[in-house]
C-alpha positions in Angstrom: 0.0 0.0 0.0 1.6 3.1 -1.3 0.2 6.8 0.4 1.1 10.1 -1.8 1.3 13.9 -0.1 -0.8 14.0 2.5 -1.4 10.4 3.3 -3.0 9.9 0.2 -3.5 6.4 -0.4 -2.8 5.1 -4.4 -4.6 1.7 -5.7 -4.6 0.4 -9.1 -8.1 -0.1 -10.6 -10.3 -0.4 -13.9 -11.7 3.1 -14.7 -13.8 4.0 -17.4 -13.1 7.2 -18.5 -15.9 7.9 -21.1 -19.7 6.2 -22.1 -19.0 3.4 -24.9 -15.5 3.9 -24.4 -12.6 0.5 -23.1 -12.1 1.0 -19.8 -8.4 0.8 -18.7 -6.1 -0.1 -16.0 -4.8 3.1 -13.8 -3.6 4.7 -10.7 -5.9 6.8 -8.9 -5.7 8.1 -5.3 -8.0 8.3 -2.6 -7.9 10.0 1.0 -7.4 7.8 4.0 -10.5 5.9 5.8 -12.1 9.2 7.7 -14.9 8.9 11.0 -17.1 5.5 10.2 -15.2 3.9 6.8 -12.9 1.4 6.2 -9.9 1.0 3.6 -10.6 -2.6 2.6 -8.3 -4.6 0.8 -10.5 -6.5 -2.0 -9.1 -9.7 -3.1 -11.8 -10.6 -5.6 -14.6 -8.8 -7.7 -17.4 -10.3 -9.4 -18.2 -8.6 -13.0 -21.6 -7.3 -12.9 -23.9 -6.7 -16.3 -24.9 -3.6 -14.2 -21.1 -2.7 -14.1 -21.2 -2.5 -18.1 -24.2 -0.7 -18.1 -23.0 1.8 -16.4 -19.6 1.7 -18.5 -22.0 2.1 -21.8 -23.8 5.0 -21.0 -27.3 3.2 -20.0 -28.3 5.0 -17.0 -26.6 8.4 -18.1 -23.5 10.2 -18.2 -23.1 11.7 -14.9 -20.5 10.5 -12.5 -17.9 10.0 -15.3 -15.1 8.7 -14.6 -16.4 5.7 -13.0 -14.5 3.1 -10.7 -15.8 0.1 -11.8 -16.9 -3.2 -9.4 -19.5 -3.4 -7.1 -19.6 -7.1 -6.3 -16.6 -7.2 -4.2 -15.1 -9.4 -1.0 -11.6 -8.6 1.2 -9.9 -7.9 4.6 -9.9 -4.6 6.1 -6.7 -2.8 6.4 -7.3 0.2 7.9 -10.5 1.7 9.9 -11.2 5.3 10.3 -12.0 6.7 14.0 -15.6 5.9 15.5 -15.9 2.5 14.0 -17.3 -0.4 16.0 -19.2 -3.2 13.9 -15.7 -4.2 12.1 -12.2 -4.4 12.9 -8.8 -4.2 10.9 -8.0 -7.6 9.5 -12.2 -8.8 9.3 -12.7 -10.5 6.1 -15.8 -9.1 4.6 -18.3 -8.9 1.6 -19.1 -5.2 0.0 -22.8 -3.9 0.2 -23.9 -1.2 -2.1 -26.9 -0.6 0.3 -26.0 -0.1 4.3 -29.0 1.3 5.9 -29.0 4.6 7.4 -31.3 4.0 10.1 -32.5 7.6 10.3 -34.4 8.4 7.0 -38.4 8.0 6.8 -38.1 4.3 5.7 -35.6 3.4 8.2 -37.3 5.0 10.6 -40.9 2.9 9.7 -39.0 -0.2 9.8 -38.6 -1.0 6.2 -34.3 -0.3 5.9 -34.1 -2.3 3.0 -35.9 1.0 1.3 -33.4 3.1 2.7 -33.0 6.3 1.0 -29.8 7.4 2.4 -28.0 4.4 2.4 -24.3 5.1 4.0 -21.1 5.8 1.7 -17.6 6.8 2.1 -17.4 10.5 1.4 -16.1 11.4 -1.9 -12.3 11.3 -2.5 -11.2 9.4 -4.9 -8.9 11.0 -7.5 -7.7 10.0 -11.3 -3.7 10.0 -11.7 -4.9 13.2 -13.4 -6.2 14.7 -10.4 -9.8 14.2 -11.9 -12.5 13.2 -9.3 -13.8 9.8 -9.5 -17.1 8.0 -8.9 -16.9 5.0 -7.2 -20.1 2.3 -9.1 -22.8 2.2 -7.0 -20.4 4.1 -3.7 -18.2 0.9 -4.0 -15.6 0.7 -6.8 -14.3 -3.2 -6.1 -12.3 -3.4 -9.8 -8.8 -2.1 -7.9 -6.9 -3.8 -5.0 -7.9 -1.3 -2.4 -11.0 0.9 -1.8 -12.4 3.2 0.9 -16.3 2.2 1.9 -18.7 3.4 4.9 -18.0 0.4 8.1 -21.4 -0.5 7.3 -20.8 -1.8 3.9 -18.6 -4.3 5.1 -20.0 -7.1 6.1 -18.2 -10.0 8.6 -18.0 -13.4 7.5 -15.7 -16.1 8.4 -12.4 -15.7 6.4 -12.0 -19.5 5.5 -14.7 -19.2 3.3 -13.6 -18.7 -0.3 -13.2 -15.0 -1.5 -14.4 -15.5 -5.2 -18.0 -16.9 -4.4 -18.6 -14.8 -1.4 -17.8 -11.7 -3.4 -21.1 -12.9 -5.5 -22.9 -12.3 -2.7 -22.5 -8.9 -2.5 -24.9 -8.4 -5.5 -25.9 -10.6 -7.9 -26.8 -13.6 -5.7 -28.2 -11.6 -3.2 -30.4 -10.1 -5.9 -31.9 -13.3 -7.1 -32.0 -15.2 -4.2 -33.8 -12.1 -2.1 -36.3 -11.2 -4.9 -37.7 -15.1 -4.2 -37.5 -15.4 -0.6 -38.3 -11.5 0.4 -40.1 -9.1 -2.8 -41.8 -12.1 -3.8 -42.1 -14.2 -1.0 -42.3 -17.3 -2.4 -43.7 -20.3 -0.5 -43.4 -24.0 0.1 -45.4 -25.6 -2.8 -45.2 -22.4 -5.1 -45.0 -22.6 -9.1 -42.4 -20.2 -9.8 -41.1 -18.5 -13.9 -37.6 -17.1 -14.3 -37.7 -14.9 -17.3 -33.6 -14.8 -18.4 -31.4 -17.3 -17.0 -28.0 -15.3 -16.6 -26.1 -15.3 -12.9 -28.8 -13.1 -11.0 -31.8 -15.6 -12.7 -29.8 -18.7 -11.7 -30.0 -16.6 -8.2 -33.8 -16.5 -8.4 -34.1 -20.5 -9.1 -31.9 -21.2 -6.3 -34.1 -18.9 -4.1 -37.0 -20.1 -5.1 -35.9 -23.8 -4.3 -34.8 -22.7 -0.6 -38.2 -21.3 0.0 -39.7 -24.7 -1.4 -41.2 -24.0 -4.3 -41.7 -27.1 -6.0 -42.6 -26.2 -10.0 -39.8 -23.7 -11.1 -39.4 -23.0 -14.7 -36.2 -21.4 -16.4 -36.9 -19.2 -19.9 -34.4 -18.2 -22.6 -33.6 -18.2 -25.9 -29.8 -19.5 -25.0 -29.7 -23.3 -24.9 -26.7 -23.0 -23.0 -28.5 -20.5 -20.4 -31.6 -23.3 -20.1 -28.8 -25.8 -19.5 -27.5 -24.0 -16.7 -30.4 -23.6 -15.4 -31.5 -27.2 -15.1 -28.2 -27.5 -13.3 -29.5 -24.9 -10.6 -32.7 -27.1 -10.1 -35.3 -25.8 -12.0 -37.6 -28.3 -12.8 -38.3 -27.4 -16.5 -37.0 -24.8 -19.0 -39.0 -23.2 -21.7 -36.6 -22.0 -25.0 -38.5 -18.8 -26.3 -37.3 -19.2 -29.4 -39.8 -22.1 -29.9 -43.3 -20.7 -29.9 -45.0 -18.6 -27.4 -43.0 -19.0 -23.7 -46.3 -18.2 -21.8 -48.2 -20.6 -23.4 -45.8 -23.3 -22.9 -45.3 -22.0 -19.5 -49.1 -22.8 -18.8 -48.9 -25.8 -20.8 -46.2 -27.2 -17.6 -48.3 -25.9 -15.4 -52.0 -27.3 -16.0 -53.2 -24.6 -17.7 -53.0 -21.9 -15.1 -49.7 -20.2 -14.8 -47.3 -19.4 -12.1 -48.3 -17.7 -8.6 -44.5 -15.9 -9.2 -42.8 -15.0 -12.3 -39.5 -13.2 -12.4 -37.9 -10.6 -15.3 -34.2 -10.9 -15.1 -33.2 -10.0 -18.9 -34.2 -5.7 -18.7 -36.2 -6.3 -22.1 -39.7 -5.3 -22.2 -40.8 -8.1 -24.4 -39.1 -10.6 -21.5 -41.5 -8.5 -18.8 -44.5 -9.0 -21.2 -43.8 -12.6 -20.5 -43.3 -12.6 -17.3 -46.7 -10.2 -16.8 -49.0 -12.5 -18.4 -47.6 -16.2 -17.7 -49.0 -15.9 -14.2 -51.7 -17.7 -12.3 -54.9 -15.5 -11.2 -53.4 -12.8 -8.1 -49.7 -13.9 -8.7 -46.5 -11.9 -8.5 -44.7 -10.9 -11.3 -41.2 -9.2 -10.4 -38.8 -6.9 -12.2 -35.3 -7.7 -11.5 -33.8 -6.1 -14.7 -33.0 -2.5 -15.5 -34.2 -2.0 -19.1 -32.7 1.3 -19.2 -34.0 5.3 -18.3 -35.6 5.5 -21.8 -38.0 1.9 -22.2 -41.9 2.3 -22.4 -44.1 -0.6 -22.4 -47.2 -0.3 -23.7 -49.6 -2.5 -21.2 -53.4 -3.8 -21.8 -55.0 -2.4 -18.5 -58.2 -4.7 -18.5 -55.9 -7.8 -19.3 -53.8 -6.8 -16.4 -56.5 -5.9 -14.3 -59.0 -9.2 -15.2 -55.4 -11.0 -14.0 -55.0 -9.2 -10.6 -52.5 -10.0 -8.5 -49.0 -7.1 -8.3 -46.3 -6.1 -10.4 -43.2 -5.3 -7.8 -40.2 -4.0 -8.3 -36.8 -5.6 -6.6 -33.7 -3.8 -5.2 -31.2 -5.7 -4.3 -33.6 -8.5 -3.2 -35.1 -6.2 -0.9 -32.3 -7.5 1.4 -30.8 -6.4 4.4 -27.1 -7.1 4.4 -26.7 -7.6 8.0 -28.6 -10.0 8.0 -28.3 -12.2 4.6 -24.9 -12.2 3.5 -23.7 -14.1 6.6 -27.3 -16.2 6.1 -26.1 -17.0 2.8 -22.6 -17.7 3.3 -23.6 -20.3 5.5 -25.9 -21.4 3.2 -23.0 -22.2 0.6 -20.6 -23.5 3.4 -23.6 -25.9 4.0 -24.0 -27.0 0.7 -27.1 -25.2 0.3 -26.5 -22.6 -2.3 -24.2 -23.7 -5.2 -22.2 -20.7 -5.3 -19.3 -22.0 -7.3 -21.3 -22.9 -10.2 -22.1 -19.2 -10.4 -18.4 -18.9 -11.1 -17.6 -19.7 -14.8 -14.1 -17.9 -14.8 -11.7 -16.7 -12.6 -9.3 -13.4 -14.3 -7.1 -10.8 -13.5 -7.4 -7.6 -13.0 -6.4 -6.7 -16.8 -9.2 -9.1 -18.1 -11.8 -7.1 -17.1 -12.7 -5.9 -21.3 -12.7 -9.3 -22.1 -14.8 -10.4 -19.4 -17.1 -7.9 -20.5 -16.9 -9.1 -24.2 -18.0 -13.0 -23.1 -20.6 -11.7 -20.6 -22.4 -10.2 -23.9 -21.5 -13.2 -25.9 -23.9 -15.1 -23.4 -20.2 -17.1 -22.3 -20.4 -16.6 -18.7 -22.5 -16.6 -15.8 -20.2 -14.3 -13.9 -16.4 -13.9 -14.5 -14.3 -13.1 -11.2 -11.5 -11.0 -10.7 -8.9 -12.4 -8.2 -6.6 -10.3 -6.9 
């Protein structure tokens, strides 16, 4: 760990610079843990579709230059005065979302909506002196980063770095929008809608809350595949003829009580609106971008019934589920190192990108 001027701490990491644009491998500079953060080491970093997203423009242009990563796992090095709930040399998992406890959601008991979720204050620097946005107030593509103690989250540090880095997003996504936004019960009929890493999530979910008819959609026979290996119990290739009638051909006619949109396409939330059962759940998981519209027939939706939700982060509370679902994977539980298809370096990070579009990988990691 090197420290510049005034204890200025310098990491390496993968910034993008511009939208659209390769993102590279640089030096940038950051100010020392201050009251209530951390400077945590990471030693691996899941690679996000969100993280591309953001790279490419999709949710704006704001916040340029970006520090990519936001699914990330390490030790703490360093913590800043006032801090209690960790301690230097904790091995932890990165949340994006650390409650605040004091804003009108955390105060009715709902944290999971915070709306001031807790971040490191901003100063992160370019080699170029430019300021730097952290993805999502994380930034987990670099060795070393600077979070709020509350986004660091214990777990035991036997456990292996590249599948509990997934928890930090994508799994916990999947696995929460079941088991919390959805609420999925023993003996539930359940549609995934886009069988990539976070849908994978959802089937796994859905399993541990005992859902017993689970039924992955795609147009990727090597995303159904993978999704048999997860446990659903049938797969529907879109490609084929209309999913939702084949989805209530498995399932007696009806359709599901929960159905789940994990691609961000409207045509995929189309499918997942009207392949439910009478009063079931249908819940977006995927960010189709600022500018989609979907045009929706009202009486169709309405004669249907039931409730279109929307899930952040699984609606989880990191507290409690990452250490839930660590233990969950220790146990055998949740098949966390399926989810990894590849582990990289920290200069792979482009191409990881490149085979995550190709529809190669359910999630690449970065070991560092």
């Amino acid at each position: 760990m090197a420290t510049t001027g005034a204890e200025r701490i310098t990491a390496r990491g993968a910034i993008a610079r511009e939208p659209g644009a390769p993102s590279a491998i640089e030096e940038f500079t950051m100010a020392p843990p201050g009251p209530g953060e951390v400077l945590v080491r990471i030693m691996a970093s899941g690679v996000c579709h969100t993280d591309l997203s953001a790279k490419n423009g999709v949710f704006g242009t704001s916040g340029f230059p970006f520090l990519l990563g936001h699914e990330g796992a390490g030790v703490i090095e360093r913590a800043g005065e006032g801090v209690t709930n960790v301690a230097e040399g904790d091995h932890v998992i990165l949340a994006w979302r650390a409650p605040c406890g004091a804003c009108r959601f955390c105060l009715a008991g709902k944290p999971h909506l915070c709306a001031a979720s807790l971040n490191a204050k901003p100063g992160m620097l370019t080699h170029d002196g430019v300021a730097l946005t952290p993805i999502l107030g994380i930034g987990t593509f670099c060795d070393r980063t600077v979070v709020h103690s509350h986004q660091a989250i214990p777990v035991d540090a036997a456990l292996p770095k590249e599948q509990m880095s997934l928890i930090g997003c994508g799994v916990m996504t999947g696995v929460g929008a079941a088991l919390y936004t959805a609420n999925v019960q023993a003996g539930d009929s359940v549609a995934v809608i886009g069988c990539g890493g976070v849908g994978d999530s959802v089937i796994m979910g859905a399993l541990l809350a005992g859902a017993t008819t689970v039924i992955g959609v795609d147009v990727d026979p090597r995303k159904l595949a993978w999704a048999k290996e997860f446990g659903a119990t049938h797969t529907v290739d879109a490609r084929e003829g209309d999913p939702v009638a084949a989805i209530k051909a498995i399932t007696g006619g009806f359709g599901v009580n929960h159905s789940f949109e994990a691609a961000g396409r409207i045509d995929t939330l189309q499918t997942a609106l009207f392949c439910r059962d009478l009063a079931g759940t249908c819940v977006i998981i995927g960010v189709a971008g600022p500018s989609a519209t979907m045009e929706l027939p009202v009486g169709r939706f309405f004669d249907l019934g039931g409730s279109l939700r929307v899930s952040w982060y699984g609606d989880c509370l990191p507290t409690r589920d990452f250490p839930m679902l660590a233990e969950w994977y220790r146990q055998g539980r949740l098949d966390l190192d399926r989810v990894v298809t590849k582990t990289i370096g920290l200069d792979d990070v482009e191409p990881a990108f490149a085979a995550m579009e190709r529809g190669e990988t359910l999630r690449s990691v970065i070991r560092l």
